[in-house]
C-alpha atoms as an extended CHARMM CRD file, in Angstrom:
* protein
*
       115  EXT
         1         1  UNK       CA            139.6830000000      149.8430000000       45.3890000000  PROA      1               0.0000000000
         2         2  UNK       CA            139.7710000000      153.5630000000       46.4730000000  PROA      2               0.0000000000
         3         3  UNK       CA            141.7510000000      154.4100000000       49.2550000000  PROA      3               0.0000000000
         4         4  UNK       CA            141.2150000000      157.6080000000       51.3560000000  PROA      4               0.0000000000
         5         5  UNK       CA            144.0360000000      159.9320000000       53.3140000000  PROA      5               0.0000000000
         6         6  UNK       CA            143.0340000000      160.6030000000       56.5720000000  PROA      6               0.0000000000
         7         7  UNK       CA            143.3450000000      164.0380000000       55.8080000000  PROA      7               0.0000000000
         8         8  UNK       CA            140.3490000000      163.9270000000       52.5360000000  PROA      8               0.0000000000
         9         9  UNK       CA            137.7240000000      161.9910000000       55.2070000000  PROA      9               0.0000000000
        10        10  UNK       CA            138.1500000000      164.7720000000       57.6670000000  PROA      10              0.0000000000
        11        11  UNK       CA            137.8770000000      167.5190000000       55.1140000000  PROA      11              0.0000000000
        12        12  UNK       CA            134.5500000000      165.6540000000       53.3780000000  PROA      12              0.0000000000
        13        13  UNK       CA            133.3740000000      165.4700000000       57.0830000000  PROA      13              0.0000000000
        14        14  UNK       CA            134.0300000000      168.8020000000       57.6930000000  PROA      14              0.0000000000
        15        15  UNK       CA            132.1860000000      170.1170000000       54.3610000000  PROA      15              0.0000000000
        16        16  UNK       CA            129.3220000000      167.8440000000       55.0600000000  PROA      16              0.0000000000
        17        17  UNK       CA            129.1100000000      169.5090000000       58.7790000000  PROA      17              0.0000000000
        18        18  UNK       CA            128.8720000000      173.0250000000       57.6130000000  PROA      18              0.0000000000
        19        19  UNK       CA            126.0780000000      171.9150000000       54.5520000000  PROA      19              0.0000000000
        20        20  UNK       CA            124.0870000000      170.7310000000       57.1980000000  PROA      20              0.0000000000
        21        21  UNK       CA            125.0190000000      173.5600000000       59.5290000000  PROA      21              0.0000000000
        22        22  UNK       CA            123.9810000000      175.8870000000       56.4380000000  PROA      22              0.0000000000
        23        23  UNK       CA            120.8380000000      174.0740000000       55.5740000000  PROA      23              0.0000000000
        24        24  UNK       CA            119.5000000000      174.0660000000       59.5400000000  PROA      24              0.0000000000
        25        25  UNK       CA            120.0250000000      177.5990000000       59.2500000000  PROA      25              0.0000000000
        26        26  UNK       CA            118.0840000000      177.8880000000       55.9330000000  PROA      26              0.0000000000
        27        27  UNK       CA            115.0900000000      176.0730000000       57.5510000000  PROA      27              0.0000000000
        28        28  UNK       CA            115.4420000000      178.3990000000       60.5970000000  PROA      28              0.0000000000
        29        29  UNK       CA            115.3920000000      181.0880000000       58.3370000000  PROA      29              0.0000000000
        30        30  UNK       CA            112.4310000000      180.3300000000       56.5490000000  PROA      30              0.0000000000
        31        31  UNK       CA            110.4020000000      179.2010000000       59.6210000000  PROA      31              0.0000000000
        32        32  UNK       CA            110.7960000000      182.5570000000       60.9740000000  PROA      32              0.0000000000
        33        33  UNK       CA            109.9840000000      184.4210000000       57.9190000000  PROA      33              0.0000000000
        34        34  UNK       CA            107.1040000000      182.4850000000       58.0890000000  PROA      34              0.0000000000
        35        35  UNK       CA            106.4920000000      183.4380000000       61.2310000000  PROA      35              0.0000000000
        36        36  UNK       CA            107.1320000000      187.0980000000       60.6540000000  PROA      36              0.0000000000
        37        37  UNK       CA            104.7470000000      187.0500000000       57.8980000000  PROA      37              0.0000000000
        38        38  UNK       CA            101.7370000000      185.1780000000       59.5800000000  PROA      38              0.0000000000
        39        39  UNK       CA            102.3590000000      186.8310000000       63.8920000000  PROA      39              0.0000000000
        40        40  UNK       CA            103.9950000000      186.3680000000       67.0850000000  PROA      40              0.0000000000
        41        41  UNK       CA            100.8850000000      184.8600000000       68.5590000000  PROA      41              0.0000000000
        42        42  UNK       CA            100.7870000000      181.7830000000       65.3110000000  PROA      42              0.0000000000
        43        43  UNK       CA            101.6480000000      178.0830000000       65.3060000000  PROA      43              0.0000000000
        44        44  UNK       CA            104.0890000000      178.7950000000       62.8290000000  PROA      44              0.0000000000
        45        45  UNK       CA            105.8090000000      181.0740000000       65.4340000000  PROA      45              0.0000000000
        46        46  UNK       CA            106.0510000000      178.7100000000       67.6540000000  PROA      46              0.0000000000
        47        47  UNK       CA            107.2650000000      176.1980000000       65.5790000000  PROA      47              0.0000000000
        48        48  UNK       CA            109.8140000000      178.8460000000       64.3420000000  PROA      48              0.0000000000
        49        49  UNK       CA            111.1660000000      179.7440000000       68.0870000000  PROA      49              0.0000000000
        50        50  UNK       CA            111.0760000000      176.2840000000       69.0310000000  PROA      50              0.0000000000
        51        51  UNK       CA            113.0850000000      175.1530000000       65.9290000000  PROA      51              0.0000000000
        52        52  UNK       CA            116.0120000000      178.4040000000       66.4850000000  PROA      52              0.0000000000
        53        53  UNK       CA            116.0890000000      177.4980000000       70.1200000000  PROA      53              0.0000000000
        54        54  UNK       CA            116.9820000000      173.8190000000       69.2990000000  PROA      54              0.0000000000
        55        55  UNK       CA            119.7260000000      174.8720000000       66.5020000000  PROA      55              0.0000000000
        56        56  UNK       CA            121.2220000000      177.8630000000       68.4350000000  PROA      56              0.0000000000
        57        57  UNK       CA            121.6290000000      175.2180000000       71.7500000000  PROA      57              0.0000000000
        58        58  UNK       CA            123.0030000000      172.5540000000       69.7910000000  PROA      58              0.0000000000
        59        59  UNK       CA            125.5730000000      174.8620000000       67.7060000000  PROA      59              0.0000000000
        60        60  UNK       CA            126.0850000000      176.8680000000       71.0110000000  PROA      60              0.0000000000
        61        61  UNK       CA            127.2110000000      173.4130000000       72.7450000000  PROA      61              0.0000000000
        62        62  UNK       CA            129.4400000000      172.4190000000       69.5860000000  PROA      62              0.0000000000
        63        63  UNK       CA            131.1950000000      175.9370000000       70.0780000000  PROA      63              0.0000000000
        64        64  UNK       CA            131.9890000000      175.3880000000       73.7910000000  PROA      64              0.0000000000
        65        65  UNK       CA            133.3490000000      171.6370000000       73.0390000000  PROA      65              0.0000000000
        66        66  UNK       CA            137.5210000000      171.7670000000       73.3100000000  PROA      66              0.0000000000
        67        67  UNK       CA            136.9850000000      169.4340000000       70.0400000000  PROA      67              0.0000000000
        68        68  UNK       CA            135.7940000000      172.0060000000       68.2680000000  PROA      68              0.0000000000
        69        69  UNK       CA            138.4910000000      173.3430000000       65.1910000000  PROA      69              0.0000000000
        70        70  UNK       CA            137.0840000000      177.1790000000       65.0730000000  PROA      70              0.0000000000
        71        71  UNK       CA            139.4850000000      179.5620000000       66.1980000000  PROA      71              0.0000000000
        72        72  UNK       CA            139.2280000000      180.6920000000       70.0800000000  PROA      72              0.0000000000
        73        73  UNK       CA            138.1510000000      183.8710000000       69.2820000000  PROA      73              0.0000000000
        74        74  UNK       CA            135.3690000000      183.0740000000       66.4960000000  PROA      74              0.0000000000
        75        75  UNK       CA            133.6670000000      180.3530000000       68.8750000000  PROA      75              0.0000000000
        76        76  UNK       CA            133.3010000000      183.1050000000       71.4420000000  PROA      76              0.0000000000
        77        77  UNK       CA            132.0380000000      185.6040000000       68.8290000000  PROA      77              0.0000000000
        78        78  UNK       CA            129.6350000000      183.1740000000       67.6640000000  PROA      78              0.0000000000
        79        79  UNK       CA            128.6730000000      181.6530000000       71.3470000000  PROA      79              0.0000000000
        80        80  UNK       CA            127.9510000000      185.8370000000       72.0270000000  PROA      80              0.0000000000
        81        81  UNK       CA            125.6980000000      185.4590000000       69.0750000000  PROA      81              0.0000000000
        82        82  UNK       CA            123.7450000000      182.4970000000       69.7020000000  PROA      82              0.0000000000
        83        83  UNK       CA            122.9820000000      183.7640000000       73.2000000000  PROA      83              0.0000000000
        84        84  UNK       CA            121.2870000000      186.6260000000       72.0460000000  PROA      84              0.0000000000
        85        85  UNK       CA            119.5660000000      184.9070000000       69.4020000000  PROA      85              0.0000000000
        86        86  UNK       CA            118.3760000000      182.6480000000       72.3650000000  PROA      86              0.0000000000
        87        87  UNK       CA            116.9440000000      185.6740000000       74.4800000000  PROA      87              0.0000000000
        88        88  UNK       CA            115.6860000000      187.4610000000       71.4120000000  PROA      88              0.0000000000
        89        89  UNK       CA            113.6060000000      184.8140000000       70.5700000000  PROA      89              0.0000000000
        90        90  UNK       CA            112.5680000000      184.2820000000       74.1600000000  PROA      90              0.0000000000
        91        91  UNK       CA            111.5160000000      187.8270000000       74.5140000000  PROA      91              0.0000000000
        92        92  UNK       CA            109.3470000000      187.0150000000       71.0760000000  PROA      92              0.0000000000
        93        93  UNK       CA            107.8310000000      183.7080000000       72.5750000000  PROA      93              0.0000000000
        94        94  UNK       CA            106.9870000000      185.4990000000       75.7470000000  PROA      94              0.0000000000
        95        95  UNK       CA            105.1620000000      188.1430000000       73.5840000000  PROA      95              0.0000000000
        96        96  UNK       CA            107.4830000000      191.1160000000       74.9060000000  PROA      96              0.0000000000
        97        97  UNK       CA            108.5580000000      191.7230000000       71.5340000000  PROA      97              0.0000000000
        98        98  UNK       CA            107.9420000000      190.7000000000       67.8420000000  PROA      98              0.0000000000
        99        99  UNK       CA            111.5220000000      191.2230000000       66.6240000000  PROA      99              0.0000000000
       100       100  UNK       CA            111.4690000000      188.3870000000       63.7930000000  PROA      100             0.0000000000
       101       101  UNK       CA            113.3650000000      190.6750000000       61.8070000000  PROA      101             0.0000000000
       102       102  UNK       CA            116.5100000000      190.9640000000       63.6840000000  PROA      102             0.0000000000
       103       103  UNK       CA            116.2500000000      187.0550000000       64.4180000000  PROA      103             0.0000000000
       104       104  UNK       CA            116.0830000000      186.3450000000       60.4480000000  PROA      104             0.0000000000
       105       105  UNK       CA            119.1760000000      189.1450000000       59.6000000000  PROA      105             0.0000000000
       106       106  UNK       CA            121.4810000000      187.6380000000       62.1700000000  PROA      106             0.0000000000
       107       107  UNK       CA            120.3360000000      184.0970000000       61.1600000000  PROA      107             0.0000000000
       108       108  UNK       CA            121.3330000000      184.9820000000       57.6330000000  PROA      108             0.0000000000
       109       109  UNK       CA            124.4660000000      186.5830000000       57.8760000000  PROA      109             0.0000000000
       110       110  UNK       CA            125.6320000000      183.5250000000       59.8420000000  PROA      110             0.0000000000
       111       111  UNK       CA            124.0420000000      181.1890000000       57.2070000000  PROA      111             0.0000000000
       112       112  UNK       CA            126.5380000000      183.2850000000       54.3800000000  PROA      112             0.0000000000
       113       113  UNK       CA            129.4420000000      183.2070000000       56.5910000000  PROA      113             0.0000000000
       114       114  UNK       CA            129.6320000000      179.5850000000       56.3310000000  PROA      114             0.0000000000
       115       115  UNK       CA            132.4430000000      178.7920000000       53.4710000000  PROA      115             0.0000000000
C-alpha cells in the first residue's frame, strides 16, 4: 500500500493547479491569436474575450483569497495585471480598440512565469 506525506499531496496539488493554470492560459492564448488573426468584429473574438474575461475573474478571485500561498506582493502584482487585462479586453469587445496584441504578450509572459 502507498502511503502519502501530507506534505507530497499538497505539492502534487499544487503542480496540478499551476498545469491547469498554464494550460487555461494556453487556450486563452490561442483563442485570441485567433481572434487577432480573423477581427475584432468575429465570433472567434468573442469567444476569445469571453473566454480571458472568465480566466482573468476566476484567477483574479483566487489572488484576493487569504488562502492563497503567493507572496503578498506577487498577488497584488498579478491582481494589477488581470485588471488591465480585464479593461483591455473590454475596450476590444466594445470596439474602441483592437489591441489583441498586447492581450496575447501579457497573456504569455504570465503563461512562462508559471514554474
Amino acid at each position: 500500500m502507498y502511503q502519502f506525506s501530507y506534505a507530497d499531496i499538497q505539492s502534487d496539488s499544487v503542480a496540478d493547479a499551476k498545469d491547469r493554470e498554464k494550460q487555461l492560459l494556453g487556450r486563452s492564448i490561442e483563442l485570441l491569436m485567433t481572434a487577432r488573426d480573423v477581427g475584432a468584429g468575429s465570433l472567434e473574438a468573442v469567444r476569445a474575450l469571453h473566454f480571458a474575461n472568465r480566466l482573468w475573474t476566476t484567477f483574479i478571485e483566487d489572488l484576493g483569497s487569504p488562502e492563497n500561498a503567493l507572496p503578498q506582493e506577487l498577488r497584488a502584482n498579478l491582481i494589477s495585471i488581470g485588471l488591465w487585462l480585464l479593461r483591455e479586453a473590454e475596450e476590444v469587445r466594445q470596439g474602441r480598440s483592437d489591441n489583441f496584441e498586447g492581450l496575447i504578450e501579457v497573456s504569455q509572459i504570465i503563461h512562462d512565469g508559471i514554474q
